[in-house]
N, CA, C and O atoms as CSV, one atom per row, in Angstrom:
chain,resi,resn,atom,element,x,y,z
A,1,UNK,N,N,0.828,-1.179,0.000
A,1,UNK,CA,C,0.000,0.000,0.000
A,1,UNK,C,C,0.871,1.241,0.000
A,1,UNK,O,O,2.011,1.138,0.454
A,2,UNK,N,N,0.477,2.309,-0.428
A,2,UNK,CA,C,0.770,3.527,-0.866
A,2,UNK,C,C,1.554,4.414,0.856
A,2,UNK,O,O,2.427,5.276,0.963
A,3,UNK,N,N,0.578,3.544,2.108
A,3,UNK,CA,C,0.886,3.954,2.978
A,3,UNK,C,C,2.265,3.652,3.671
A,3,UNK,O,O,3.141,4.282,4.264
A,4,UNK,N,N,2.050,2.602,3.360
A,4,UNK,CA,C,3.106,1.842,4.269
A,4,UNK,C,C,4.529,1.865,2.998
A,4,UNK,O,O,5.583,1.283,3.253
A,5,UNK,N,N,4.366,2.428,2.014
A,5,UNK,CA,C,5.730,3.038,0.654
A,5,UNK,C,C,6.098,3.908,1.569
A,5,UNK,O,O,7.318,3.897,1.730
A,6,UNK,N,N,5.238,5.051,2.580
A,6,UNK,CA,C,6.119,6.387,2.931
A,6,UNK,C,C,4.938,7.196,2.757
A,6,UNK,O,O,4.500,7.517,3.861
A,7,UNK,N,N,4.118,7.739,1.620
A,7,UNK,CA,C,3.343,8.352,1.051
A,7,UNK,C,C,2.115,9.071,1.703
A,7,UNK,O,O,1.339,8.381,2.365
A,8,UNK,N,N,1.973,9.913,1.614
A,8,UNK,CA,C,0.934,10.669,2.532
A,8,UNK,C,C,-0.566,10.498,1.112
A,8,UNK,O,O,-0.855,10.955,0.005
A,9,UNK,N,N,-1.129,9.480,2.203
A,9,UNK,CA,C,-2.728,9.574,1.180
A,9,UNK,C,C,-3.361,10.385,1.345
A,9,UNK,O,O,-4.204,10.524,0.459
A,10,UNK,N,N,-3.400,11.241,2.302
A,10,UNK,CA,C,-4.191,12.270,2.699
A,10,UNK,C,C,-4.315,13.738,1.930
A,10,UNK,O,O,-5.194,14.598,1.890
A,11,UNK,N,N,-2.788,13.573,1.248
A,11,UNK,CA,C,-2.408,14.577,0.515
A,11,UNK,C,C,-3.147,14.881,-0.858
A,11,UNK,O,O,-2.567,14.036,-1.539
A,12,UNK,N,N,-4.050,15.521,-1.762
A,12,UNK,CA,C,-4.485,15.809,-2.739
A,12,UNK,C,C,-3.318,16.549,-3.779
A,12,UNK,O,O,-2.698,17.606,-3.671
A,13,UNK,N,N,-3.327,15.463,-4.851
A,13,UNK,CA,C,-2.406,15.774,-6.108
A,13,UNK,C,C,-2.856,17.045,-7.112
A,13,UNK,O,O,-4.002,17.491,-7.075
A,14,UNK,N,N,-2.129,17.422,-7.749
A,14,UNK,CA,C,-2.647,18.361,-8.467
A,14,UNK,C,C,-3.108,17.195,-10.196
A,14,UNK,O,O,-4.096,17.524,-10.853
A,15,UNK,N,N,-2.592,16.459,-10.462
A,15,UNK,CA,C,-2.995,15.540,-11.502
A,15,UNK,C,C,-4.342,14.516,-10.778
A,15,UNK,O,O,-4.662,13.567,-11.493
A,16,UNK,N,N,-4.984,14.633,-9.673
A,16,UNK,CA,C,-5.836,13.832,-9.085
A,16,UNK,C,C,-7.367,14.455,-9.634
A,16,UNK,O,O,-7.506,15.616,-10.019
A,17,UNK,N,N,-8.393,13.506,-9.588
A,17,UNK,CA,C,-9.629,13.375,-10.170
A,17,UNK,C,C,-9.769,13.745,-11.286
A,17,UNK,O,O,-8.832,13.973,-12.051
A,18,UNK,N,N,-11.314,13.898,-11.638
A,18,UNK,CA,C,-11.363,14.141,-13.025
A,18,UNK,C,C,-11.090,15.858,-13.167
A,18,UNK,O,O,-11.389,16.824,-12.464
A,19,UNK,N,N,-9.991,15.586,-15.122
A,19,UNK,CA,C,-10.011,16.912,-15.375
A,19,UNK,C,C,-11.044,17.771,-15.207
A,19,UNK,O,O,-12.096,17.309,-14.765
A,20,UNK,N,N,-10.950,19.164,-15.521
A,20,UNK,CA,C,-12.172,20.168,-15.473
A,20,UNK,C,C,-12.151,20.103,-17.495
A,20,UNK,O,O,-11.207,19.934,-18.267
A,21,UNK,N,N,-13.369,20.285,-17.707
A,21,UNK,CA,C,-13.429,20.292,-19.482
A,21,UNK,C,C,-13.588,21.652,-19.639
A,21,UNK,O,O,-12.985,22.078,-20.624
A,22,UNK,N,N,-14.316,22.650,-18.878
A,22,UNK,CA,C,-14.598,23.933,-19.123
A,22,UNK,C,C,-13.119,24.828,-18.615
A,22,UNK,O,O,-12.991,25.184,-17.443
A,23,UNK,N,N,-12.483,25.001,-19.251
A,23,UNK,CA,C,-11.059,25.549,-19.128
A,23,UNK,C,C,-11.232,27.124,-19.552
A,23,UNK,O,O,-12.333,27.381,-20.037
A,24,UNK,N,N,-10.342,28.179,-19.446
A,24,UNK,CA,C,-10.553,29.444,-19.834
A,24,UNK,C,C,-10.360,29.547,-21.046
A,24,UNK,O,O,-10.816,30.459,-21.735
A,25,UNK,N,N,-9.564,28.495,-21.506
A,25,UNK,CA,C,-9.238,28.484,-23.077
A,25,UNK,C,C,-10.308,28.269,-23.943
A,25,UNK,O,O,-10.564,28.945,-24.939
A,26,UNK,N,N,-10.978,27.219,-23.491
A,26,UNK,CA,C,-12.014,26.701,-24.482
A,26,UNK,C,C,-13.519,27.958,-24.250
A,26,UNK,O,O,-14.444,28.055,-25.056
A,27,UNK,N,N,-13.394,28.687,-23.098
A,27,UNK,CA,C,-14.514,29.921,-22.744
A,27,UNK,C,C,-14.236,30.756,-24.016
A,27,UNK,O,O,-15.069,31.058,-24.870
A,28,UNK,N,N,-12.654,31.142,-23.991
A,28,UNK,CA,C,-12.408,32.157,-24.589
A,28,UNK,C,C,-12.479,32.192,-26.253
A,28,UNK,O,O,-12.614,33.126,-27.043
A,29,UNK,N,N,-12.315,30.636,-26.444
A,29,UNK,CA,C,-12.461,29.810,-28.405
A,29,UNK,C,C,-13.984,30.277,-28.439
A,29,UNK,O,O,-14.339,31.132,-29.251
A,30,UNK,N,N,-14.965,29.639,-27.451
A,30,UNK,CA,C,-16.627,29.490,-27.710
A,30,UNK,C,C,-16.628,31.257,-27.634
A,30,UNK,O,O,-17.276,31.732,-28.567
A,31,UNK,N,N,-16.224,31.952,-27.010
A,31,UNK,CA,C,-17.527,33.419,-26.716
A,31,UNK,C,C,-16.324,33.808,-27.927
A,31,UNK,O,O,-17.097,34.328,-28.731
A,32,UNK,N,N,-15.146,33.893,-28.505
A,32,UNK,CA,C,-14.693,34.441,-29.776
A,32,UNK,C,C,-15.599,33.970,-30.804
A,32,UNK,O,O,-16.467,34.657,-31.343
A,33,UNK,N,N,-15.315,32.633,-31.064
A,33,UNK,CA,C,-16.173,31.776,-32.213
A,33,UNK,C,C,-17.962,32.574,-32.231
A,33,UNK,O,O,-18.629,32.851,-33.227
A,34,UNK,N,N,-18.255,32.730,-31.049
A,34,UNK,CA,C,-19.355,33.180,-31.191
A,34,UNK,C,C,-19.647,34.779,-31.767
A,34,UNK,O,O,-20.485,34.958,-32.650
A,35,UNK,N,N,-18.937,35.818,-31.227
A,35,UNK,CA,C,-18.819,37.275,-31.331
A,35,UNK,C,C,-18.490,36.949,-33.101
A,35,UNK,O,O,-19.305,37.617,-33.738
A,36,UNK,N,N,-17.611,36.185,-34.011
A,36,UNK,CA,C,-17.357,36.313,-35.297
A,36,UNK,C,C,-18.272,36.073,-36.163
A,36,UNK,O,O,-18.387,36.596,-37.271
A,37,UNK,N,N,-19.299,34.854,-35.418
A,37,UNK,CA,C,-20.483,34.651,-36.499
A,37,UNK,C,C,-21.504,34.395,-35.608
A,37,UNK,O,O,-21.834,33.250,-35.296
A,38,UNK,N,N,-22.079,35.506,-35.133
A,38,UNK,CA,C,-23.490,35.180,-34.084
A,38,UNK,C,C,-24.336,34.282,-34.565
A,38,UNK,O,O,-24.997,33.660,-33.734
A,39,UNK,N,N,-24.580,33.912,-36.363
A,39,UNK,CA,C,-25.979,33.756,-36.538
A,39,UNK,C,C,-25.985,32.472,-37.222
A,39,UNK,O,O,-26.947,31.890,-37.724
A,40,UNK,N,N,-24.612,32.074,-37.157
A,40,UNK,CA,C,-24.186,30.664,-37.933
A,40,UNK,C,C,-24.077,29.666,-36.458
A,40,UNK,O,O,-24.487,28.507,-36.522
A,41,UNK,N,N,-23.670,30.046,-35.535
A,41,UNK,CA,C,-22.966,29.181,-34.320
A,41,UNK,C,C,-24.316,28.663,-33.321
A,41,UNK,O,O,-25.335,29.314,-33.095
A,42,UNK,N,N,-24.008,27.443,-32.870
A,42,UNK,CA,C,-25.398,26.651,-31.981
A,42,UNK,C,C,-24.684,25.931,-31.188
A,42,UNK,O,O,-23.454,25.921,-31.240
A,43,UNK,N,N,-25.210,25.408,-30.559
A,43,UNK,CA,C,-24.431,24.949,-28.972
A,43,UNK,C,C,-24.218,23.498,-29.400
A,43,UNK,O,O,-23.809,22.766,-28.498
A,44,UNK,N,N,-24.424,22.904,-30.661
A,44,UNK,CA,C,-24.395,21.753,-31.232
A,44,UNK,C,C,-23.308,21.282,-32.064
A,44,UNK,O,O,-22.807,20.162,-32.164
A,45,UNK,N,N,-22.893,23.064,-33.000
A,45,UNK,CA,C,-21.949,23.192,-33.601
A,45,UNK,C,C,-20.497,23.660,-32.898
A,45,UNK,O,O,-19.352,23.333,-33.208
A,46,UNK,N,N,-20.967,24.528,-31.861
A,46,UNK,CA,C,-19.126,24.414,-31.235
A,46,UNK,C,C,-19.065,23.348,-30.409
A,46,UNK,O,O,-17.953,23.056,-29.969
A,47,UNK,N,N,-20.235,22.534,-30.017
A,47,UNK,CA,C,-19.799,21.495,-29.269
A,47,UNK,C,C,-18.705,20.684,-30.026
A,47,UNK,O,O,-17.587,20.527,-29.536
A,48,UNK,N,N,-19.107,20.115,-31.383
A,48,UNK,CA,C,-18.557,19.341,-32.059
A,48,UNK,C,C,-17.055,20.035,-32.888
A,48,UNK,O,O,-16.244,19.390,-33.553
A,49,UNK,N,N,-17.024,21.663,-32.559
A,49,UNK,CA,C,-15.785,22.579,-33.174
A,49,UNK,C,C,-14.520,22.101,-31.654
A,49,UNK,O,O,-13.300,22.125,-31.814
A,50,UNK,N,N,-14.916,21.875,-30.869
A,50,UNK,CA,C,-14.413,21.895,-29.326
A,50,UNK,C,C,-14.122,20.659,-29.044
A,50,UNK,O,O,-13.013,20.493,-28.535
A,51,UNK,N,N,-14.835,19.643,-29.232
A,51,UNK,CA,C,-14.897,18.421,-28.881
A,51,UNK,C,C,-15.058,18.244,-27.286
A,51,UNK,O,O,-14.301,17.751,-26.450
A,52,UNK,N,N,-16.391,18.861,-27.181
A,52,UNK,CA,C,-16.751,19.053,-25.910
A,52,UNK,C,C,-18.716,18.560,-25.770
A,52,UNK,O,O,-19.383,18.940,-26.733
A,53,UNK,N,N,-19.460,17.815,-24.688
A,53,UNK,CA,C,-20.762,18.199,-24.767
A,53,UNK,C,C,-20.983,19.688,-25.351
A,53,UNK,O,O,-20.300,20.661,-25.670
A,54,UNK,N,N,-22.293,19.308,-25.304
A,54,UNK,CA,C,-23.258,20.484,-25.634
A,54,UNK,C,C,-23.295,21.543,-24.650
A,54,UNK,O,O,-23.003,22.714,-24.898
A,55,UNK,N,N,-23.859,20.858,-22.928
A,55,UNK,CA,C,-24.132,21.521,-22.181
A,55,UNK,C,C,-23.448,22.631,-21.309
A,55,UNK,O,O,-23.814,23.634,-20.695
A,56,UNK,N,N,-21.941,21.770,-21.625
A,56,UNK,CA,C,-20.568,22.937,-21.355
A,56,UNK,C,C,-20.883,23.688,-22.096
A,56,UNK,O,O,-21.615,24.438,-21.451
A,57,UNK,N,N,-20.818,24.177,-23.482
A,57,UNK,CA,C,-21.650,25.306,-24.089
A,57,UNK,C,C,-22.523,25.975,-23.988
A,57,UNK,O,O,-22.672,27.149,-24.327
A,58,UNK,N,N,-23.303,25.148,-23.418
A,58,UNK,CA,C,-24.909,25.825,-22.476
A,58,UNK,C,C,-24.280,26.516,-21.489
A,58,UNK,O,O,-24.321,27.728,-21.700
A,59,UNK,N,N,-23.746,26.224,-20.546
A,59,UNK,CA,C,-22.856,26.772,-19.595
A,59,UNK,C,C,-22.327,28.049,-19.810
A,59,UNK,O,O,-22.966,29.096,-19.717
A,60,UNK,N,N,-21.418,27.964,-20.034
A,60,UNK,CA,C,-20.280,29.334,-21.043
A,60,UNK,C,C,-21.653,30.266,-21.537
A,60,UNK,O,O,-21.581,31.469,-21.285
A,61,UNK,N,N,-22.698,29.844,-22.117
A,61,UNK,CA,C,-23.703,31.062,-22.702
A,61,UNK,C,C,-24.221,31.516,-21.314
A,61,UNK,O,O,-24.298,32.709,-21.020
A,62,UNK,N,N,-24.521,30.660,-20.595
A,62,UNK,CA,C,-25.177,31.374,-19.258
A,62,UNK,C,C,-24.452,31.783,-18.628
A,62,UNK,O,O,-24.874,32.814,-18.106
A,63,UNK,N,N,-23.111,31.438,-18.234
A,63,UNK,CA,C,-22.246,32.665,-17.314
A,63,UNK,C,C,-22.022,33.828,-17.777
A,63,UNK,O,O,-21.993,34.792,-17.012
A,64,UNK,N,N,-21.790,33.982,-19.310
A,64,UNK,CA,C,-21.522,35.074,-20.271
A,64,UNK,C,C,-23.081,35.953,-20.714
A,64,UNK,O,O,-23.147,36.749,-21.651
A,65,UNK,N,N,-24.244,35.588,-19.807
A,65,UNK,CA,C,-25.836,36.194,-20.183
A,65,UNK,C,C,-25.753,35.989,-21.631
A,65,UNK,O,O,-26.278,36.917,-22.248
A,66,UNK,N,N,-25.276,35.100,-22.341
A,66,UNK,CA,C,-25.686,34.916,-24.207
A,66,UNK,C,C,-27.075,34.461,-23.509
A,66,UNK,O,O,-27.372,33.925,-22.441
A,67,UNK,N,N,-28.004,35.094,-25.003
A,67,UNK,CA,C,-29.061,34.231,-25.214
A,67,UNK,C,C,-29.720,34.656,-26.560
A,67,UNK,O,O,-29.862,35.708,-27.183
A,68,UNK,N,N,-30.134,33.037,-26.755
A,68,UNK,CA,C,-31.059,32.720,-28.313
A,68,UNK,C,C,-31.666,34.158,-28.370
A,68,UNK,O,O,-31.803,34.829,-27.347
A,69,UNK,N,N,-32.046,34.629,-29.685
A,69,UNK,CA,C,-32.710,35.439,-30.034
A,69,UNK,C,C,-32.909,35.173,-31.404
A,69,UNK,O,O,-31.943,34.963,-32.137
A,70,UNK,N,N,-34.142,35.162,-31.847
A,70,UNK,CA,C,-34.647,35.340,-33.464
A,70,UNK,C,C,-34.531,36.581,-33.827
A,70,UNK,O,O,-34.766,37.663,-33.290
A,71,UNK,N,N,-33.822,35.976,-35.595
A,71,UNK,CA,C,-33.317,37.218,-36.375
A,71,UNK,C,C,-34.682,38.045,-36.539
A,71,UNK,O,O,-35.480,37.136,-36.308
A,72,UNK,N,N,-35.272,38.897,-36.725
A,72,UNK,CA,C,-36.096,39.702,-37.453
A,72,UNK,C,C,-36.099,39.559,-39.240
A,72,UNK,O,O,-35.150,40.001,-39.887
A,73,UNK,N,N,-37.136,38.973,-39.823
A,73,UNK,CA,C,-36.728,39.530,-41.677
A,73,UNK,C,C,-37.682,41.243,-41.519
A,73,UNK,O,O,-38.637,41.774,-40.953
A,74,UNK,N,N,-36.411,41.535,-42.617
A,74,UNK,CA,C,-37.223,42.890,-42.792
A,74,UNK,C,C,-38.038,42.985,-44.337
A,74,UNK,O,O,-37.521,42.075,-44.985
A,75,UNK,N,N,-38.835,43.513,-45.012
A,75,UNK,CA,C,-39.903,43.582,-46.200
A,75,UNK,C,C,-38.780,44.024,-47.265
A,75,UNK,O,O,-38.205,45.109,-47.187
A,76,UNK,N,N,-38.572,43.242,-48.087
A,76,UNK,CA,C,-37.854,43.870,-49.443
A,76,UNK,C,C,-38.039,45.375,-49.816
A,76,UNK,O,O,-38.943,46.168,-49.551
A,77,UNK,N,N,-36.979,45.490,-50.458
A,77,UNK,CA,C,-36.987,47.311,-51.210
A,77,UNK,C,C,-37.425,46.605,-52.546
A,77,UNK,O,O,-36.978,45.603,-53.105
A,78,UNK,N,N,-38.534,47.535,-52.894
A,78,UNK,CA,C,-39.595,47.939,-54.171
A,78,UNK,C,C,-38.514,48.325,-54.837
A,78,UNK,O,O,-37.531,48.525,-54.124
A,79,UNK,N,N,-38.387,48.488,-55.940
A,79,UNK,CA,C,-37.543,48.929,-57.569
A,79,UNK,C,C,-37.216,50.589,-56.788
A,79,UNK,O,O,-36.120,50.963,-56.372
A,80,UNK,N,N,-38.295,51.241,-56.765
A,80,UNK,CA,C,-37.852,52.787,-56.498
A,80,UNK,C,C,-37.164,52.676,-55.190
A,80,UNK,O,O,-36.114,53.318,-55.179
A,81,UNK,N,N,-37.419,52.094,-54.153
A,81,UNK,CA,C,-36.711,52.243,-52.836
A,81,UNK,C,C,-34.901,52.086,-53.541
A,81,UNK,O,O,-33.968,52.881,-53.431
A,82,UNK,N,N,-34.949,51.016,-54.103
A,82,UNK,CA,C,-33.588,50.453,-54.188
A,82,UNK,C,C,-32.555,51.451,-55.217
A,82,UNK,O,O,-31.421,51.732,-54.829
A,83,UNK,N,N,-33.003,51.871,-56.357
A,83,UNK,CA,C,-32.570,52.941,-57.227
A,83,UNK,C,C,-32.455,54.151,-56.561
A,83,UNK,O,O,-31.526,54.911,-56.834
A,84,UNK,N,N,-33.546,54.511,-55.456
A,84,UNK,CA,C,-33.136,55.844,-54.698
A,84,UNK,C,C,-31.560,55.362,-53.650
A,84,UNK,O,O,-30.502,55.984,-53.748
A,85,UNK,N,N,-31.727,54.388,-52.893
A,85,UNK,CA,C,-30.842,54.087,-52.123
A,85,UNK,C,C,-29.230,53.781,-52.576
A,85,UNK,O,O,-28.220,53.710,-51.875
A,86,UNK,N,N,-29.389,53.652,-53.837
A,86,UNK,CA,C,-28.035,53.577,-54.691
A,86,UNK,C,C,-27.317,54.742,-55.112
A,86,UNK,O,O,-26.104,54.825,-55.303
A,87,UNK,N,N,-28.148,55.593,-55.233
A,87,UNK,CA,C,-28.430,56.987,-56.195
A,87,UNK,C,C,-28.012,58.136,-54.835
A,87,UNK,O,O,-27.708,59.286,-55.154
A,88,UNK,N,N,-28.023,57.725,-53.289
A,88,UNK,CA,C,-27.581,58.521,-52.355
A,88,UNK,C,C,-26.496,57.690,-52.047
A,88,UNK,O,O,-25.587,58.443,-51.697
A,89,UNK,N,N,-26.095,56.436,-51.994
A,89,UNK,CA,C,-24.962,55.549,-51.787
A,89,UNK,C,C,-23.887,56.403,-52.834
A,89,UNK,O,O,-22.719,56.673,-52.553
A,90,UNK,N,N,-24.306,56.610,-53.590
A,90,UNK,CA,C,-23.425,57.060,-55.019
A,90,UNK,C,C,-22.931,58.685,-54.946
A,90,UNK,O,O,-22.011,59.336,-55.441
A,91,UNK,N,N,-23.985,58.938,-54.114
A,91,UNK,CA,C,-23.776,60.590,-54.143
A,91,UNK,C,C,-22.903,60.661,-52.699
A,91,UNK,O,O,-21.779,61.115,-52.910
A,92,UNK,N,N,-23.097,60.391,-51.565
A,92,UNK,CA,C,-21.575,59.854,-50.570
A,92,UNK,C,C,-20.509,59.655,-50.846
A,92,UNK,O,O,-19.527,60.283,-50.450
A,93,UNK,N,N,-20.544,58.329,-51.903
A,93,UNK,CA,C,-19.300,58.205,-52.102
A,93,UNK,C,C,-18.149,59.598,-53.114
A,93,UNK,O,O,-16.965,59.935,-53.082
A,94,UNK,N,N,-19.325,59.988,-53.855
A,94,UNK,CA,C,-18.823,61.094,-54.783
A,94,UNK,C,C,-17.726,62.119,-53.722
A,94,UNK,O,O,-16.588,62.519,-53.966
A,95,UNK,N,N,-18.547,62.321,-52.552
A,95,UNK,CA,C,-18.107,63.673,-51.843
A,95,UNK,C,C,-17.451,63.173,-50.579
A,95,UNK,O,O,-17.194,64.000,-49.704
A,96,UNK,N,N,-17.154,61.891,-50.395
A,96,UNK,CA,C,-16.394,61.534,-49.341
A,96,UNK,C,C,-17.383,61.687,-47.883
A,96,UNK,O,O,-17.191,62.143,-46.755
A,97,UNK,N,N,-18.348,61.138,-48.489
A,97,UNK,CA,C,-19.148,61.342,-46.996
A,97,UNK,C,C,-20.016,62.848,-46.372
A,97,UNK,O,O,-20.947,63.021,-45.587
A,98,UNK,N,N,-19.222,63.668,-47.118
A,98,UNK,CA,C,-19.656,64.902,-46.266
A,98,UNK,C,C,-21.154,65.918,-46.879
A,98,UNK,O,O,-21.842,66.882,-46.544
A,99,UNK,N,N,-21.043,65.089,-47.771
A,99,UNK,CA,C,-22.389,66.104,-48.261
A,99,UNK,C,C,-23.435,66.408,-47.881
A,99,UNK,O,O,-23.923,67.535,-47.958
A,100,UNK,N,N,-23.974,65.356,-47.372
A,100,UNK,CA,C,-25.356,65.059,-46.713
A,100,UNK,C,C,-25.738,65.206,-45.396
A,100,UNK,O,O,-26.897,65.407,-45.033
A,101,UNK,N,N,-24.121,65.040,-44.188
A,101,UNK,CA,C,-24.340,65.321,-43.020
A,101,UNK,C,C,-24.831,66.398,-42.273
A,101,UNK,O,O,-24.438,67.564,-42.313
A,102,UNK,N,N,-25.481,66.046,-41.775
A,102,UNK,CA,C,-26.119,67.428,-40.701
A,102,UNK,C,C,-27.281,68.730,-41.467
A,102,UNK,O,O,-27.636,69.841,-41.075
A,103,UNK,N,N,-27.564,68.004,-42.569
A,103,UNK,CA,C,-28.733,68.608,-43.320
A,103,UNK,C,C,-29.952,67.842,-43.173
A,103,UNK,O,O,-30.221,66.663,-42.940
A,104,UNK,N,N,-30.601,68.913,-43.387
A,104,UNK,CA,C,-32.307,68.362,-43.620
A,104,UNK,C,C,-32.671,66.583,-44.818
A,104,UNK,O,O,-33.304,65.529,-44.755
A,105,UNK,N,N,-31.878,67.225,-45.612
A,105,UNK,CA,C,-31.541,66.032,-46.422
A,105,UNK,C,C,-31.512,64.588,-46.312
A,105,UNK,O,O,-31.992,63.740,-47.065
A,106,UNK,N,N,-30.579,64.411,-44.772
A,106,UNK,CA,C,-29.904,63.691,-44.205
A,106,UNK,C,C,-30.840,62.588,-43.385
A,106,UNK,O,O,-30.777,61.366,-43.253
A,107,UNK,N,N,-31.874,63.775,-42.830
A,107,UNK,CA,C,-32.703,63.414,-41.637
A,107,UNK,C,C,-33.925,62.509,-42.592
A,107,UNK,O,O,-34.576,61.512,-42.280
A,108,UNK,N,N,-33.907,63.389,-43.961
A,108,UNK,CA,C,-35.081,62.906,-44.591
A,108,UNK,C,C,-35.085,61.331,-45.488
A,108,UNK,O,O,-36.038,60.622,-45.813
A,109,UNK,N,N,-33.906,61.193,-45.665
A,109,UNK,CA,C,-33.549,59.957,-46.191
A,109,UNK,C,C,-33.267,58.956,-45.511
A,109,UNK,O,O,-33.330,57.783,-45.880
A,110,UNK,N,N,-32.813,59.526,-44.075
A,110,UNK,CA,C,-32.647,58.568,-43.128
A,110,UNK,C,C,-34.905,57.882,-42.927
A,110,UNK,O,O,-35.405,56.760,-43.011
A,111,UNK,N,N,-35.429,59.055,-42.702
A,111,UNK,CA,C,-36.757,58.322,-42.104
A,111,UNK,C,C,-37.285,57.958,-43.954
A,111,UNK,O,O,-38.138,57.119,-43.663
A,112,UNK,N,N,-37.321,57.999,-44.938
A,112,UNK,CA,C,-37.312,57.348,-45.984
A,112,UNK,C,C,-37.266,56.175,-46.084
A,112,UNK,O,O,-38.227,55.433,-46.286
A,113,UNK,N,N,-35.409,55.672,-45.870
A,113,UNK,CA,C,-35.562,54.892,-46.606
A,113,UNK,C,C,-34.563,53.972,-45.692
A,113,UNK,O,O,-33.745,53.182,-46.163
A,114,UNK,N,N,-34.801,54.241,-44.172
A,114,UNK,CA,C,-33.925,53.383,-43.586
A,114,UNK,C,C,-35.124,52.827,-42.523
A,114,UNK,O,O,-34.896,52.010,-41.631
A,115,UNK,N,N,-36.151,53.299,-42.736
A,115,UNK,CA,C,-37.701,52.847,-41.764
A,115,UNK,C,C,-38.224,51.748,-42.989
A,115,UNK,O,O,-39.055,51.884,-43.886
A,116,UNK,N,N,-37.680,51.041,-42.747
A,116,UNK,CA,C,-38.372,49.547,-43.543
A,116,UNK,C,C,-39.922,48.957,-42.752
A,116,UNK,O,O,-40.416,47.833,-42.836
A,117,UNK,N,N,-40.293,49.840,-42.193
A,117,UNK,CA,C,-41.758,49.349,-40.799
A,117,UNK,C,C,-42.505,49.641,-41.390
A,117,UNK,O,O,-42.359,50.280,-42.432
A,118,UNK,N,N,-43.568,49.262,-40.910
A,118,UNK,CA,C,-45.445,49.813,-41.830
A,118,UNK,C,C,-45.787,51.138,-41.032
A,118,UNK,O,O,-46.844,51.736,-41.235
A,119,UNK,N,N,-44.910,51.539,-40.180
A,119,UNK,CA,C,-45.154,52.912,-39.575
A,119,UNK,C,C,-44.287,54.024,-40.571
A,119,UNK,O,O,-43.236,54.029,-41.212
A,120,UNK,N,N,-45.670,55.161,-40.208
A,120,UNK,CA,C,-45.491,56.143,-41.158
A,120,UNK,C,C,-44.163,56.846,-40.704
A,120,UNK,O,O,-43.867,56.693,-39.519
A,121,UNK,N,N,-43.372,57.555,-41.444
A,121,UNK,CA,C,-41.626,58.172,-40.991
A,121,UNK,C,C,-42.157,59.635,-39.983
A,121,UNK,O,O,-43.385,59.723,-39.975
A,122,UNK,N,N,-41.882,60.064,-39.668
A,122,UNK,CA,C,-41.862,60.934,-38.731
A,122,UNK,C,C,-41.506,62.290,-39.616
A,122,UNK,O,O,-41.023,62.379,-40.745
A,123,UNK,N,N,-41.924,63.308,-38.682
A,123,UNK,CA,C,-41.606,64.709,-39.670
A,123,UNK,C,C,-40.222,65.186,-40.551
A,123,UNK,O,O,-39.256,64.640,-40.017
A,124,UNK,N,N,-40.006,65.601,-41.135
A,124,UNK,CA,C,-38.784,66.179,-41.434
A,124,UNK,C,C,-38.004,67.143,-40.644
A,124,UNK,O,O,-38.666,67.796,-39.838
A,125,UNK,N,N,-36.975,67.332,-40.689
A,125,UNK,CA,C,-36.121,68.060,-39.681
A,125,UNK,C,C,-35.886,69.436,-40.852
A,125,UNK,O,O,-35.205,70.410,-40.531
């Protein structure tokens, strides 16, 4: 016996019981992996990127407050929405950005054509 070698059983090894699987390394792979592609990644798919359960992943989302959320679809741009939205994309790029800022212009294209909602845009500035 281990005792009667010399050996103190009493003593706890640092190589003793089971490893820990949730390591800081593998926290820090899952919440990166996650921040790069929010909308591709599932607790199914880094399980199997990790070679780890699932529920360690479940884990890591709940200490870190992640949680599921459904994408929103938003309503397609109509022919005119999309030709106007190119046609001010185009006129930005012409002037390096500065043309449009801080004008009435600005405010009006923003509630135009960046309110994709069935609510009506709000006044002009």
């Amino acid at each position: 016996m281990k005792a009667d070698q010399g050996h103190n059983v009493r003593k706890v090894l640092n190589s003793c019981g089971r490893q820990a699987t949730k390591t800081s390394h593998l926290k820090k792979n899952v919440i990166r992996q996650t921040m790069m592609s929010p909308y591709k990644v599932s607790t199914r798919n880094l399980a199997t990127r990790n070679n780890v359960d699932k529920t360690i992943i479940h884990e890591i989302f709940i200490e870190r407050d992640f949680k599921y959320q459904s994408s929103v679809s938003l309503p397609k741009l109509d022919e005119d929405q999309m030709s106007d939205r190119i046609e001010y994309c185009s006129d930005i790029l012409e002037n390096n950005g500065e043309k449009f800022y801080g004008t009435s212009l600005m405010a009006k294209w923003a509630s135009d054509f960046l309110c994709t909602t069935t609510k009506k845009p709000g006044p002009s500035l």
